[in-house]
C-alpha positions as CSV (number, residue, x, y, z in Angstrom):
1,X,-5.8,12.7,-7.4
2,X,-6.6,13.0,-10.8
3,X,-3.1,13.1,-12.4
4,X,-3.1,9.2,-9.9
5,X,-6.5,7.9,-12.0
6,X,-4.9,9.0,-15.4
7,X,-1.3,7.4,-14.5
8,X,-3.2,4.5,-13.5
9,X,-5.5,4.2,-16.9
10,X,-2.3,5.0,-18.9
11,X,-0.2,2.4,-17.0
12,X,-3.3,-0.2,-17.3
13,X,-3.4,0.4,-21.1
14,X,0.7,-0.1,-21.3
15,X,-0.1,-3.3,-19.1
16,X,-2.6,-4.6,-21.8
17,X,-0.1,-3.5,-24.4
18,X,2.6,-5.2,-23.2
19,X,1.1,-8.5,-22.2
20,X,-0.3,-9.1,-25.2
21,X,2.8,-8.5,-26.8
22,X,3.9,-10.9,-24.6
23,X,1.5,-13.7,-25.5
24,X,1.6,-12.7,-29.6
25,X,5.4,-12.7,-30.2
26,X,6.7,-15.6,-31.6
27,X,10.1,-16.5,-29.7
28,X,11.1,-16.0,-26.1
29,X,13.7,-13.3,-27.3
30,X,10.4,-11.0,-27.8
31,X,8.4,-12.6,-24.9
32,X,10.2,-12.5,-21.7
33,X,11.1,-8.4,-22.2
34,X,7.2,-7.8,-22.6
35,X,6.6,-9.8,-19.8
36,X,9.0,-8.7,-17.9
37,X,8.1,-4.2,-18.6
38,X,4.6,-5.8,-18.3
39,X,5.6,-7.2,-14.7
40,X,7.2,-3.9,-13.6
41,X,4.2,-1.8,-14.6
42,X,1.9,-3.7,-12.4
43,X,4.6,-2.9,-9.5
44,X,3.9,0.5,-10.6
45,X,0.2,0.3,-10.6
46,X,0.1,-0.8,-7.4
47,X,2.4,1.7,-5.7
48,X,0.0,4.6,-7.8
49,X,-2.8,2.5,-6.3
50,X,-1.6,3.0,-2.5
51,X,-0.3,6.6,-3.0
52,X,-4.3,7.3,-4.0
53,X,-5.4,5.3,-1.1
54,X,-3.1,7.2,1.3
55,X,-4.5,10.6,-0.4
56,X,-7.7,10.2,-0.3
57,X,-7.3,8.5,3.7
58,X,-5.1,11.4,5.0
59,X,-6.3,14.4,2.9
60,X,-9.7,15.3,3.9
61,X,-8.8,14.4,7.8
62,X,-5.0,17.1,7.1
63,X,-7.8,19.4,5.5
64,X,-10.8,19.6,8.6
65,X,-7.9,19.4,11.2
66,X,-6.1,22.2,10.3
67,X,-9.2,24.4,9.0
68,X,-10.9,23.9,12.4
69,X,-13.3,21.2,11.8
70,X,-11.9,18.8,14.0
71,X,-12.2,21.4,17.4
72,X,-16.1,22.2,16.0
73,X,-16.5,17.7,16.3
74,X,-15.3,17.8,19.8
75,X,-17.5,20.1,20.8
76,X,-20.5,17.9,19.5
77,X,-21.9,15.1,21.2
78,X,-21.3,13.0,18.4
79,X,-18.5,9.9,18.7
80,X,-15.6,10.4,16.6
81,X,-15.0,7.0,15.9
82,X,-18.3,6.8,13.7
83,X,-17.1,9.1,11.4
84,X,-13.5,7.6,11.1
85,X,-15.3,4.3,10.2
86,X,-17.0,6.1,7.9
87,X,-14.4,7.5,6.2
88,X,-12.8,4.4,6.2
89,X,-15.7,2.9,4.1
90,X,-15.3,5.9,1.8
91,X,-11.3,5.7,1.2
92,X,-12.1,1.7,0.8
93,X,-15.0,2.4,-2.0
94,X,-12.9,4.7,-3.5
95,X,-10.4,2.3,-4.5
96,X,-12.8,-0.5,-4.8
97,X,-12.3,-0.7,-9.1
98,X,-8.7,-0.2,-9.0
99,X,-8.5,-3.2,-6.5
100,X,-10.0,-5.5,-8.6
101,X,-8.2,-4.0,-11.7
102,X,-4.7,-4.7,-10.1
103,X,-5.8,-8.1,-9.2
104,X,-7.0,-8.9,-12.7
105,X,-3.6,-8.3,-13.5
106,X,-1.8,-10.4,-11.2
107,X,-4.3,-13.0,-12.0
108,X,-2.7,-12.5,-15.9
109,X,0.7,-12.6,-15.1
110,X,0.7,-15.2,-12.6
111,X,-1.3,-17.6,-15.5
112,X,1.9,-16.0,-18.0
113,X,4.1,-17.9,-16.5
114,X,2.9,-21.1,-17.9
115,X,3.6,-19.7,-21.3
116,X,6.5,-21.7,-23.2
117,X,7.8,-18.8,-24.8
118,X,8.8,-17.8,-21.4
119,X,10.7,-21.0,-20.4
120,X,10.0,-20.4,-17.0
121,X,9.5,-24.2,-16.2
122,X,11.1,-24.8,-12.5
123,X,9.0,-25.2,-9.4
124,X,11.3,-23.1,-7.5
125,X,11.0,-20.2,-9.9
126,X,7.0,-20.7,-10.1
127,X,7.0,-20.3,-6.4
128,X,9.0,-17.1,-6.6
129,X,6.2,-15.8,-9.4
130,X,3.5,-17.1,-7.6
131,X,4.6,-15.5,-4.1
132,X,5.1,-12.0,-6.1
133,X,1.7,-12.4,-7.8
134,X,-0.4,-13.7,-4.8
135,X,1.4,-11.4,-2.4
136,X,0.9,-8.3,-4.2
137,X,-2.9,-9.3,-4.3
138,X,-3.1,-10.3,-0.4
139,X,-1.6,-6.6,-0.3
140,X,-4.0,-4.4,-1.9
141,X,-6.6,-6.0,1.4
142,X,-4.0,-5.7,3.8
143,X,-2.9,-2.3,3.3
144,X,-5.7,-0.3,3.5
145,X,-6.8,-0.7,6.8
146,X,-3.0,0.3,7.4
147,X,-3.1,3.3,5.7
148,X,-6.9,4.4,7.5
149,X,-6.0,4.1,10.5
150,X,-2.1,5.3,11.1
151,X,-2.8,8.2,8.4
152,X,-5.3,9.4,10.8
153,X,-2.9,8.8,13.3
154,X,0.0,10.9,11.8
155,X,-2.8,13.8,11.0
156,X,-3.0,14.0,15.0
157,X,0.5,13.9,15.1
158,X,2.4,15.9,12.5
159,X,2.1,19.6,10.7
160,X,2.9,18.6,7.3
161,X,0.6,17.1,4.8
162,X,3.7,16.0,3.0
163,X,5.3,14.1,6.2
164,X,1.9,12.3,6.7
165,X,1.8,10.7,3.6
166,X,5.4,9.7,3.8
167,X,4.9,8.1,7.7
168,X,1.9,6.7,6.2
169,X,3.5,5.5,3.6
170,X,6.8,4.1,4.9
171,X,5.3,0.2,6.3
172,X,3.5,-0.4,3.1
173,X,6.0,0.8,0.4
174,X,9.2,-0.6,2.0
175,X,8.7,-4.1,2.2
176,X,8.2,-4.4,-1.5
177,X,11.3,-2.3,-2.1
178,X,13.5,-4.5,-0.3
179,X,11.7,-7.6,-2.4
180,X,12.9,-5.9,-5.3
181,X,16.4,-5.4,-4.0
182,X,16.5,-9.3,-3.0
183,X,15.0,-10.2,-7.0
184,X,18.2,-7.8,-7.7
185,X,20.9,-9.4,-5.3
186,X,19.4,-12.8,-6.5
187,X,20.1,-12.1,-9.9
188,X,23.5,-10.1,-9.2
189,X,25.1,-13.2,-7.3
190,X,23.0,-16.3,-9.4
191,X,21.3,-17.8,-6.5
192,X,19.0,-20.8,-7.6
193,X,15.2,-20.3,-7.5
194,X,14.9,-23.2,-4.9
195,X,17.3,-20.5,-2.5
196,X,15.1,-17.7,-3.6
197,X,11.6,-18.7,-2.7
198,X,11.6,-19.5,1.1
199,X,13.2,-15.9,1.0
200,X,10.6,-14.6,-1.1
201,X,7.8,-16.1,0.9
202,X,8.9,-14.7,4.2
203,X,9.2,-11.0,2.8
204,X,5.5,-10.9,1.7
205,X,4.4,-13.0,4.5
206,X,6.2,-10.0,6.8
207,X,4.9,-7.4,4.6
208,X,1.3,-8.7,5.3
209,X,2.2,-9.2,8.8
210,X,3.6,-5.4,9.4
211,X,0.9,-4.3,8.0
212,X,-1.5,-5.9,10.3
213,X,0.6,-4.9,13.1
214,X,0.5,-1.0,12.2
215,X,-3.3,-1.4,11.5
216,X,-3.9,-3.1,15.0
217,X,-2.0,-0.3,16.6
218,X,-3.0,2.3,15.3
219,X,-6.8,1.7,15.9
220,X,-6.2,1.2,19.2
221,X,-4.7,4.1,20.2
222,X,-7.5,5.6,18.4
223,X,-10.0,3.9,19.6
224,X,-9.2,4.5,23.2
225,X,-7.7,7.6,22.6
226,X,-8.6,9.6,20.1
227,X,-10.8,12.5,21.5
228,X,-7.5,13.4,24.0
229,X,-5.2,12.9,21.6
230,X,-7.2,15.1,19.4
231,X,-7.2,17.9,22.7
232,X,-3.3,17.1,22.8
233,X,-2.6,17.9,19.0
234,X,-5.1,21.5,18.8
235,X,-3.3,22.8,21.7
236,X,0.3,22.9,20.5
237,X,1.1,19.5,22.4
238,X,1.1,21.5,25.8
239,X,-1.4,19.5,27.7
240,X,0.3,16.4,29.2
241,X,-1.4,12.9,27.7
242,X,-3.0,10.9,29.8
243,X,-1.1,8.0,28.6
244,X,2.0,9.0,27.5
245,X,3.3,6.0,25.3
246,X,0.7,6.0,22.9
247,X,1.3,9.8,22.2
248,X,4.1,11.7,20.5
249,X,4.2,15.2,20.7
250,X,3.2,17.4,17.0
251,X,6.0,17.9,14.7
252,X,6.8,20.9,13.0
C-alpha cells in the first residue's frame, strides 16, 4: 500500500510536470507530446488508484477469513452486513483525496484541449477527449462500490489473495483497456473523429454500466446470502448451498 501512495505522489508530480510543460512550450511540436505523456500518466494514476481501492477492500476481509475471524463473527449475534457497510465507508474514505486528485486532473486536461498549441479544434475529436476525461471521472464513483462488494465476494469464494484481486479487478480494468486498443486501432487505420466518438461514448457508457451490474450482483447475493455462503466457504465447500446459482464452490 505504501509503495501505491508513493507511485501515486510521484506520478501526480510527473502529471504537474508535464502539463505545465505542456501549457509553457512555445509550439505544438513541444505541446502535444507533454500533453499526450501527461494524458497517459493520469491513465496510470487511476489504474494505481483502483489497485489501492481493491487492496485495501479485499485485504483486511482475505486477512480475518483465513486467520479465523470470520467463524468467531458467526458465532456472534451481530449482523454481518453492518460491518461490510462499514468497511465499505472505510475503503471509500480511504480513497476519498486521491478521488478528487484524479479528478482535478481530468478537469486539467479536459480544459487542455482548448489550447491552440494543441490544434485539437474538431467537435468530433473534443467529444472523444471529453468522453475519456468525463468517463474516467464518472469511473472513480462507479467503481468502488464494484470493487466492495464482489471483492468480498471472491474472499468467500477463492484461496488466493492474489486471484481475488485479479477477479476483482478484471470488470473495472478491462473496459478501459479495450478503449485504449480502439484510440490504437483508430489511429492504426485513420478513422475520423466523427467515426470515433459514438464508439467512444458507448465503451465508457458500458464500462459504467458493468460496473453497476457487478456491484448490484454482488450485494445481493450478499445481502441475502452471506452468513451461508460464509458456512459454505469455512467448511471446504462441502455443505450443499441453499441456493446453488448464486454460489461457486472455493478455488484452490
Amino acid at each position: 500500500m505504501a509503495a501505491l501512495d508513493w507511485a501515486f505522489v510521484l506520478g501526480s508530480l510527473a502529471f504537474l510536470g508535464f502539463q505545465a510543460a505542456a501549457f509553457v512550450l512555445p509550439d505544438r511540436n513541444g505541446a502535444i507530446p507533454a500533453f499526450i505523456t501527461a494524458m497517459l500518466i493520469a491513465y496510470g494514476l487511476h489504474v494505481v488508484v483502483k489497485i489501492r481501492a481493491t487492496l485495501a477492500a479485499v485485504a483486511p476481509w482475505f486477512e480475518e477469513v483465513h486467520q479465523g475471524g470470520l467463524e468467531l463473527l458467526l458465532s456472534t449475534p451481530l449482523n454481518p452486513s453492518w460491518l461490510r457497510e462499514g468497511h465499505g465507508v472505510a475503503t471509500r474514505h480511504s480513497i476519498v483525496a486521491h478521488r478528487y486528485i484524479l479528478t482535478a486532473f481530468n478537469l486539467i486536461l479536459y480544459f487542455s484541449i482548448f489550447d491552440d498549441d494543441l490544434d485539437i479544434k474538431g467537435s468530433g475529436i473534443r467529444i472523444v477527449f471529453l468522453s475519456i476525461f468525463l468517463g474516467g471521472i464518472a469511473s472513480l464513483w462507479a467503481d468502488l462500490p464494484a470493487i466492495t462488494h464482489a471483492g468480498f465476494l471472491h474472499v468467500l469464494r477463492l484461496r488466493k489473495l492474489g486471484n481475488v484481486v485479479v477477479r476483482t479487478l478484471l470488470p473495472i480494468l478491462l473496459p478501459p483497456w479495450l478503449s485504449a486498443l480502439a484510440i490504437f486501432i483508430a489511429a492504426t487505420y485513420h478513422f475520423t473523429e466523427r467515426d470515433v466518438a459514438p464508439w467512444f461514448i458507448t465503451l465508457h457508457l458500458c464500462h459504467l454500466g458493468i460496473a453497476w451490474i457487478t456491484a448490484r450482483r454482488a450485494n445481493q447475493i450478499l445481502s441475502q446470502n452471506l452468513r451461508p455462503l460464509a458456512l459454505h466457504f469455512l467448511d471446504g465447500g462441502k455443505t450443499v448451498p441453499p441456493t446453488a446459482p448464486a454460489f461457486a464452490p472455493p478455488r484452490t
